[in-house]
N, C-alpha and C positions, 0 to 999 in steps of 0.2 A: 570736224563734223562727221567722221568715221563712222558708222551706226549710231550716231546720236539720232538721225532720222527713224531711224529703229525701233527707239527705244519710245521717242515721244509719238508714235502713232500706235504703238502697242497703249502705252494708259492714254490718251484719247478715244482709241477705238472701246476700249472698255470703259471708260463713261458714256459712253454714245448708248450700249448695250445694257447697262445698269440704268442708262433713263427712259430706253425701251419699257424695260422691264417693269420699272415700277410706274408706268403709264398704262401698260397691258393685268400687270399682273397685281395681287395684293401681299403687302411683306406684314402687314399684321395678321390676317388671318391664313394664308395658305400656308403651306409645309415645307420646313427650311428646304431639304432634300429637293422640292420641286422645284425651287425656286434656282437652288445653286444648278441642277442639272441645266432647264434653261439658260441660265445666263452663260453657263461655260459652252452651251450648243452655240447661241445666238452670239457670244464671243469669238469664239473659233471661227465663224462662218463668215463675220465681217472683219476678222484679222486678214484671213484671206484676200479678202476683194482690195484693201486699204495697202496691203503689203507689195502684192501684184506688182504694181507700176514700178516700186522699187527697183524687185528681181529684173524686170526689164530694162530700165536702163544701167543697172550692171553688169546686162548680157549684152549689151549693145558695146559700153565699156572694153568687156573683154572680149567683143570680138575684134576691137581696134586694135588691139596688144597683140592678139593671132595674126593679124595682119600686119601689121607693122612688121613682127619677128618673121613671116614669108617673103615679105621684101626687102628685110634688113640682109637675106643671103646672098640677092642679087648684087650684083658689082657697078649699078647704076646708083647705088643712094650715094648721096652727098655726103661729105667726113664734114662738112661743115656742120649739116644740121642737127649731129650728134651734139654739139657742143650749146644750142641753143635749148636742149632741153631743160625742165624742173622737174623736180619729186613727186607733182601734179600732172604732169605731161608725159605723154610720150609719141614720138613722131613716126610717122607711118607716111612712105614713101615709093612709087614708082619710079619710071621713065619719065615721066614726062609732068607728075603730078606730086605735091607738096600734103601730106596730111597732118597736123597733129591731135592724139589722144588726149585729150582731156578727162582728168578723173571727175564724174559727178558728183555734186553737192551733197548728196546721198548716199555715196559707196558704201555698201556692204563688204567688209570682209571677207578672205575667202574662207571655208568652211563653218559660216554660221546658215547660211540658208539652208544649206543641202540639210542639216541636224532638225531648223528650225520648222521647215515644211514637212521632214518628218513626223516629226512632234504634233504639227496641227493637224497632218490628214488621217493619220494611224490616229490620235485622242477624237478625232470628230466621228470618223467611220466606229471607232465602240461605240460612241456614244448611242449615234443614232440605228447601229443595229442589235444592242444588244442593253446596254444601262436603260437610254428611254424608255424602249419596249417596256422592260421590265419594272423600273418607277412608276410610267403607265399607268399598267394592270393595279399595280400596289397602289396607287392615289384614289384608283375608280373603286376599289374594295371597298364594301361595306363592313368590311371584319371590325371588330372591337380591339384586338388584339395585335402585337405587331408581329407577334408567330402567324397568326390567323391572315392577315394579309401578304406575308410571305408568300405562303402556302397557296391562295386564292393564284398570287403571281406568277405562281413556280406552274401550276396548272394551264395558267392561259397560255403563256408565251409556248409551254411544251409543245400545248398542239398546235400553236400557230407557226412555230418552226419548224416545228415535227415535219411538217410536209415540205418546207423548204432543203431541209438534210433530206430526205427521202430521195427527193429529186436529186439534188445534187451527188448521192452516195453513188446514187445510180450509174449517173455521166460517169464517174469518177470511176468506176469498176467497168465501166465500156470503155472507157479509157486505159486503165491499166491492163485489161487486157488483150488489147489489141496490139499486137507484134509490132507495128511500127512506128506506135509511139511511146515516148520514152518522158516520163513526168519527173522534173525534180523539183524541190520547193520552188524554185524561181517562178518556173513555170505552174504553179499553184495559184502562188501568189499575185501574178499577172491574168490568170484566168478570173480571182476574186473579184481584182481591181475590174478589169472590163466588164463582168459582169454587173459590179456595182454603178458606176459609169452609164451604160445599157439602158437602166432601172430609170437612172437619174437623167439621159437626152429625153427619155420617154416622157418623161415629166416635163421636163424643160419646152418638149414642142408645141405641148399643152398649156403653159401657164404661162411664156415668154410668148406666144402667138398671141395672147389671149391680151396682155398689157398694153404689147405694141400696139394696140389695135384702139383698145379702152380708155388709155394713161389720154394721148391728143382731144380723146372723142371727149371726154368728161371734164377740161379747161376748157373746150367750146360751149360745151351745153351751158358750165358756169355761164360763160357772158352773156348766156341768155337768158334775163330774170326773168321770161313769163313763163317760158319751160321751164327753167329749174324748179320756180312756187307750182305748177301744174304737176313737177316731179315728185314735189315732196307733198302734195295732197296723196300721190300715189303710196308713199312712202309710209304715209300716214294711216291708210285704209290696212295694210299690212300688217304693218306692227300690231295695229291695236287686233286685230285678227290673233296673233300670236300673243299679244299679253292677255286677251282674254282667255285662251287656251293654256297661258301658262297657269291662270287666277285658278282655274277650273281644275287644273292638274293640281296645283298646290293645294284646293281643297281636298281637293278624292284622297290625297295623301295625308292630309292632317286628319281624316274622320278615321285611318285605318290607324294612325299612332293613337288617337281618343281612345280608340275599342283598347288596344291593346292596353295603353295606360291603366284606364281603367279596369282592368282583367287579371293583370300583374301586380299583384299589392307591392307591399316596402318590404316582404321579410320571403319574397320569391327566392332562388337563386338568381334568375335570368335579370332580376330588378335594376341590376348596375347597368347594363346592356341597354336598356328603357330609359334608363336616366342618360345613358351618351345618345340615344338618337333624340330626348328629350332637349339637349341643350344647341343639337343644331335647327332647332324648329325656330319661326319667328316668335319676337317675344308674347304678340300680342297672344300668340296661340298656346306659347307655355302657361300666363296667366292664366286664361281659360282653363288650359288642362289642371292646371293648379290648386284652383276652386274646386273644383270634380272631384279632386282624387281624396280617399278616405281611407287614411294610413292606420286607422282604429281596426279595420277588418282583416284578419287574416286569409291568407290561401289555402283552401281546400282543393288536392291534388286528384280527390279522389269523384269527385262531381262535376270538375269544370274542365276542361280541355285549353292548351294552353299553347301559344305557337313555342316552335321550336328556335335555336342558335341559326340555322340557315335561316329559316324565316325572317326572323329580327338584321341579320346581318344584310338579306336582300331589301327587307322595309328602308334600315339604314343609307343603304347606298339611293332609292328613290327619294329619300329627303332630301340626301344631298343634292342630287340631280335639280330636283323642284323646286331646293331655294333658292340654287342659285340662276336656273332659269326665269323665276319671276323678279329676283332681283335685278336680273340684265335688262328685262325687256324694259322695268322698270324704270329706270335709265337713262334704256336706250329713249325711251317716250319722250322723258323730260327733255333730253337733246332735242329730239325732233320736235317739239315744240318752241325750243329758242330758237332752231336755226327757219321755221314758217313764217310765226312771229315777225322773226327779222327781215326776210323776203316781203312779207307786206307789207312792214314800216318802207322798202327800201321802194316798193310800186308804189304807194301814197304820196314818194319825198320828191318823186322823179316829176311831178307836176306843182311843187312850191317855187312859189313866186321869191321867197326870203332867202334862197341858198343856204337853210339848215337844217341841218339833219334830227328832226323829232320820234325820240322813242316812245312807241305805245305805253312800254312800260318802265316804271323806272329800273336803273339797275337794282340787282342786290344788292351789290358792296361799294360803299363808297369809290365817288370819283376820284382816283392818285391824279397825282403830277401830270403823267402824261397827257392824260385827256384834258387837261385844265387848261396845259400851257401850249400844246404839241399839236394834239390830235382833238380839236376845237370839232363843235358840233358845224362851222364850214367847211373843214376840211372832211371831213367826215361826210357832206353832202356833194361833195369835189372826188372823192373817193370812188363811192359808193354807189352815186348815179350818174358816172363821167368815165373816170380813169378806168376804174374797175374792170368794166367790161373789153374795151380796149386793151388791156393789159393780157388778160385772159386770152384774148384773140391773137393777139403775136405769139404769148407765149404753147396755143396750142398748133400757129403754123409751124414755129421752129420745131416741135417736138415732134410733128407729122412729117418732116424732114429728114429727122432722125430717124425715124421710123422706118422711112423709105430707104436711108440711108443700110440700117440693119438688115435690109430684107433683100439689098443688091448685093451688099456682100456677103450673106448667108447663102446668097445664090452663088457666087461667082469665087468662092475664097479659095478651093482647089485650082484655081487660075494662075500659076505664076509666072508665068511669060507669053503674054503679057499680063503685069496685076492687074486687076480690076477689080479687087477689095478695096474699097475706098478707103476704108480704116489703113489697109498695109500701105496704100499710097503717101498717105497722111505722115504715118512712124518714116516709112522712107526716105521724104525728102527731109525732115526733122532729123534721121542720122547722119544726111550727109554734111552737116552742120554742126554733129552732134550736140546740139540745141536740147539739153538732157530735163531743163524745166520744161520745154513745151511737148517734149515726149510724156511723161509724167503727168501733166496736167490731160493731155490728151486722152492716154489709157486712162484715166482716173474717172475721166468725163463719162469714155465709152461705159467702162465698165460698172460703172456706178449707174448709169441709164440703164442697161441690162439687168442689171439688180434690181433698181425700182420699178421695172416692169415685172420681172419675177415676185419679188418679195411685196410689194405692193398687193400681187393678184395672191398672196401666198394669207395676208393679212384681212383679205375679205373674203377667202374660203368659207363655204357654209357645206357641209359633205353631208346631204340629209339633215343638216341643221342639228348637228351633232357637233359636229367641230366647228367652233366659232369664235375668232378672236377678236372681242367687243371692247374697246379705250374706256377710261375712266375705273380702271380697277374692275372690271366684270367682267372678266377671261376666267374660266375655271383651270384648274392643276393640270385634266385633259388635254384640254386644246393648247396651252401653252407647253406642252411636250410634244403633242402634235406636230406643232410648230418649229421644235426644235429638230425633232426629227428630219422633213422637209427642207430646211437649211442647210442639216449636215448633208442630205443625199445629192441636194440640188448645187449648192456652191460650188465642190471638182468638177462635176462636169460643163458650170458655165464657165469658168476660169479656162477649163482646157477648150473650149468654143469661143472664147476672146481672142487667147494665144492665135488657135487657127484662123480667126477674122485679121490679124497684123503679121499675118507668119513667122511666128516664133515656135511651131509648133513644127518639129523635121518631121513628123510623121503625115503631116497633111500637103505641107510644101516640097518634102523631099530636097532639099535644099542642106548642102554639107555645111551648115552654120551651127555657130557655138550655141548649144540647146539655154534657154534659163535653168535655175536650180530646181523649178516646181515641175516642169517638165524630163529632168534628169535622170527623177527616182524614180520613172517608170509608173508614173498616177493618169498617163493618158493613155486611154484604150481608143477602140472605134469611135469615131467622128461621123457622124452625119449631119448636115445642113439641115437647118430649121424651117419651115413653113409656115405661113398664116393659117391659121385654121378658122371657121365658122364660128363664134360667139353659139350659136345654136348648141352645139356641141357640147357643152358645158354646161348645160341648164341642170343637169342629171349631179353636177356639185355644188349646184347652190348660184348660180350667176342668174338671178332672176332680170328678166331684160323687159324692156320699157318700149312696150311697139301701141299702136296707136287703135286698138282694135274696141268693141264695144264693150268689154267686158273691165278695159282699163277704165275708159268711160266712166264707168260706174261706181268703180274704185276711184277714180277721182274725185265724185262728186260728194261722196259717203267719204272721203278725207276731209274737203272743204268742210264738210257740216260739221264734222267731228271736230277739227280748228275752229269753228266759230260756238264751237258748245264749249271747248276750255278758254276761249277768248273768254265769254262770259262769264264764267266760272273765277278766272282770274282776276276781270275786273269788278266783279261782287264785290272777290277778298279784297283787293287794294281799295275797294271805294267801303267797306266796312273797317278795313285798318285805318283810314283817314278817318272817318267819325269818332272812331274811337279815340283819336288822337286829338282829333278837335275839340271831344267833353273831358278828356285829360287835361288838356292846357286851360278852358275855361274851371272846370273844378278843381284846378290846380291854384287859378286866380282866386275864386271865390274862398277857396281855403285859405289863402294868403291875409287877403282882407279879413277875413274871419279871425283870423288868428291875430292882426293888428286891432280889431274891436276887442278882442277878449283883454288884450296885454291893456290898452287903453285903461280897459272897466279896472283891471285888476289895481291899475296904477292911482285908479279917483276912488277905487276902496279903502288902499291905504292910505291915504290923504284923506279920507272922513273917517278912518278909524282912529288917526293922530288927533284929527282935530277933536277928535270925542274925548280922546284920555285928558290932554289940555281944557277942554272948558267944562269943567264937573260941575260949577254954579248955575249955567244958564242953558242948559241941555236942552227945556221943555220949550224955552223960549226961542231958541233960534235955530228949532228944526219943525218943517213941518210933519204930518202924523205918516205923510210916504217917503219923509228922508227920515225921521228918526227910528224908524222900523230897520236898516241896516245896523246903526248905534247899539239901540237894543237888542240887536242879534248879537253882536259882538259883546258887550256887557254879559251878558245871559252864558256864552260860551266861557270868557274866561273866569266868572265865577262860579261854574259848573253847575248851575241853576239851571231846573228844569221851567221848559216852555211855560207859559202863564195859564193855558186852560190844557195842559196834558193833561190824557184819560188813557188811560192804557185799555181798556173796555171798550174804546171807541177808534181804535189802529186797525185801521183795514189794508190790505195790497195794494185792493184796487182803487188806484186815483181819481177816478170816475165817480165814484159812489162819495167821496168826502169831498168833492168841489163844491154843491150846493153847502155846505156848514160852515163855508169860510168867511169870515169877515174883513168890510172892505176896508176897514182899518187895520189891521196885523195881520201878520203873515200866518205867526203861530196860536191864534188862537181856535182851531181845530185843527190839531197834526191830523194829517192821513196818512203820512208814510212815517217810515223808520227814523229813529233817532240819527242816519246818518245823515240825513240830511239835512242838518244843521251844519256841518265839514263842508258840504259843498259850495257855503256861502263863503267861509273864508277862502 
């Protein structure tokens, strides 16, 4: 099992981040480039977190080996217990005490860590100081051209670095010339790391305060259905705030692509430019534009004024911006209307007498297996108005434990004699067993809970509602680099804030212990312990918060109505698809039987046309004058005899006007319609 453990949480971790990805992002329409940068960010960032536990119980491993070998020099070990060792074991022995090493299930080899956390920290820290940036600026361009958005790129990022070299050239030249200190790469390289680090706690005390706090608070409110539906009436007053703003943004922008279209004939230079921002418009609005435009007219340069390549390049990039902001919110709507919906089906259900759970409306998609056989509309009402809430309430005591749990040892992890990092307690007595699964599962738990407080609050960032990473494929190329960026900055310095939470970190513990391989290469800088910070605090990025004041009031009440205006709206449509359904199935019938009268008639046609050819002696006599008026029609056709009072003088269109000249004994003696209508009878 040698690094097999290695190998199979490298490709699991990368499906995990590939199904990220295409839940966040879109692989038909975004840009391959955008796409692979995030994934290889959001890759790297949870190779990290997944691999972590490993390096630790390696290090735990090979601190057994060190010590074992310091007391294999004393002259107290036993010769006997040399000979009880395996190729798996090894024994570590005092005075008076018995240990043996065990290799974990896990074991890393020696020199692939130290290579392999090279590899991830050095590729994540480009990424996200220097490729993202730059992909960025390039995705946000409006340019037409892939020089042209180069170029756009090469200009932002300058000045946005530019001031970062400035600063730093600077240290760098107080540094170098100050007589007593003496810089060689090492020390360069250690001053970057730290700095980067710095950047990244800064962040960390911001958005892991921000979780621990939110992640507990937000499975309690679940269990509570009347606030949650009171939440989402609030939820509801918002959004539609923001999709009418985006409606309204999306017009102001398609009337300025109209003018332009319109202004720009087909035989312009600049007309190919017009046609790329033309093809990212919605359809309904290229049709329109499309009707409009009059490709007959030439351009005259010399009477009309005519915008310029920046101009069109900047219209470009506002389109982009506005469709995909009306397409998100758009969406986002529809979600927030199944998940109210579903809140009210679930207040309605919680007072049936029958224990089953009835949806207001039917699904979309047919019921599968599951729901058929499994998930029965009583479990569903056992679920939903019982367990549910219950369920939610354990699970957000235990996670408000952890909480607290993270917030004493945040406080207390510089503590090492005595510990009182609950974490270092935890790994402690777990080593003295070397018990290498329940290490592992431990740090995994820890670390993995710190993550989803970070990356959670990292995932409902709204920064002026510019960065927004919205599920269902409505994440722009922006924010999903965003995104990646944040991962790469914030992962090292949680990883080296874990370490110092189990003391594995010598630089916090101070403690002569065998360092891990991620801690080795010199990736941990200064440490500070983390704090809760105010939710208040954070409104200024987007954490809009839910306090009980008049003006939510109001917004509640303008959600409700707005939910019972697409209630009815929806129920129109499904009680208008069901009508339509139910004159499809009757005219469905009635066409049936119709079509069994016709086939009938056709069948007693032929059977009085046989019986005509058979009786040529007694025709006159054994038909009366309204059955042998069919005979006669057929006689008449195969002898290609015209009708008996045809008048070609007297053939009108209208059916109306030759109904009074008909007589009541034959059919044809006034035609008023066309010769074809002798065909229709056979």
């Amino acid at each position: 099992m040698s690094g097999a453990a290695l190998g199979i949480e490298i490709v699991v971790v990368f499906f995990l981040a590939l199904f990220l990805l295409h839940r966040y992002g879109d692989f038909k329409k975004q840009q391959r480039m955008v796409l692979f940068g995030t994934l290889l960010a959001w890759y790297l960032c949870f190779l990290i977190v997944f691999i972590l536990p490993l390096d630790v119980s390696t290090t735990i491993y090979k601190q057994c080996l060190i010590d074992h070998e310091a007391h294999a020099q004393t002259p107290s070990v036993s010769p006997v217990l040399s000979n009880q060792t395996t190729p798996n074991t090894s024994i570590s022995a005092s005075k008076n005490t018995q240990r043996v090493c065990y290799k974990p299930w896990s074991y890393i080899p020696d020199g692939i860590m130290p290579v392999f956390w090279r590899v991830v920290y050095w590729t994540s820290q480009c990424l996200t100081w220097l490729l993202l940036p730059f992909m960025q600026s390039y995705a946000r361009s409006g340019g037409f051209s892939i020089t042209g958005k180069i170029k756009t790129a090469l200009i932002e990022n300058a000045i946005y670095y530019g001031t970062y070299l400035f600063i730093f050239g600077s240290l760098l030249i107080y540094v170098a010339v100050h007589p007593q200190w003496h810089l060689s790469w090492y020390e360069l390289q250690t001053i970057g790391i730290t700095a980067a680090n710095t950047w990244g706690l800064f962040l960390l005390v911001l958005l892991l305060g921000y979780g621990l706090v939110e992640i507990p608070r937000s499975y309690w409110e679940a269990s509570r259905q009347g606030h949650l539906l009171i939440k989402t009436y609030f939820k509801a007053a918002k959004l539609m705030t923001e999709k009418a703003d985006s409606e309204e943004n999306l017009e102001d922008v398609m009337e300025e692509v109209r003018k332009i279209n319109e202004s720009i004939k087909y035989n312009h230079p600049l007309r190919k430019n017009v046609d790329t921002i033309l093809r990212k418009c919605p359809v309904e609005y290229q049709e329109k534009m499309g009707r409009n435009m009059d490709d007959y007219e030439d351009f005259d340069d010399k009477h009309n004024t005519y915008p310029t390549e920046r101009s069109l390049s900047k219209l470009h990039k506002q389109v982009i911006y506005a469709v995909q902001r009306h397409n998100r919110t758009h969406v986002q709507w529809q979600i927030l209307l199944e998940q109210a919906f579903h809140l009210e089906d679930v207040a309605k259900n919680e007072t049936s007498t029958s224990r089953q759970f009835v949806h207001s409306f039917a699904p979309p998609e047919p019921v599968g297996w599951f729901r058929r056989y499994i998930y029965t509309p009583t479990v569903e009402w056992y679920w939903e108005c019982l367990l549910k809430q219950w369920f939610y309430r354990i699970l957000s005591v235990l996670l408000s434990l952890f909480s607290v749990a993270v917030v004493w040892s945040e406080c207390t992890f510089f503590s090492t004699r005595p510990v009182l990092s609950l974490f270092a307690v935890f790994i402690q007595l777990a080593e003295r067993d070397y018990n290498y699964l329940y290490i592992e599962m431990a740090c995994f738990i820890t670390i993995f809970f710190l993550c989803t407080c970070v990356y959670s609050t990292v995932f409902r960032i709204r920064v002026f509602n510019y960065y927004y990473l919205a599920s269902h494929h409505q994440t722009d190329a922006y924010s999903l680099q965003f995104s990646g960026m944040l991962f790469c900055r914030l992962t090292p310095p949680l990883c080296l804030n874990f370490l110092g939470l189990i003391h594995m970190d010598s630089a916090i513990s101070h403690q002569a212990k065998e360092q891990t391989a991620y801690t080795s290469q010199g990736f941990n800088g200064p440490e500070s312990h983390l704090e809760i910070l105010g939710t208040r605090c954070l409104n200024l990025l987007g954490f809009q918060q839910f306090m009980g004041d008049e003006m939510t009031s109001d917004l509640i009440d303008e959600g409700r109505e707005l939910l019972c205006r697409e209630r009815r709206k929806r129920q129109r449509i499904e009680d208008g698809e069901s009508r339509r359904r139910e004159w499809r199935e009757r005219y469905a019938q009635r066409d049936e039987i119709a079509g069994r009268n016709r086939t009938s008639m056709s069948e007693m046609k032929e059977t009085n046309y046989g019986e005509t050819l058979n009786s040529n002696t007694n025709r006159q006599a054994n038909y009366t004058p309204s059955s042998s008026q069919t005979g006669r029609d057929s006689i008449e056709l195969l002898q290609d005899a015209e009708p008996l009072d045809f008048n070609a003088e007297t053939l009108t269109d209208d059916p109306l006007q030759s109904e009074p000249g008909r007589h009541a004994g034959g059919r044809y003696f006034s035609m008023s319609s066309s010769r074809s209508r002798i065909f229709d009878d056979v």
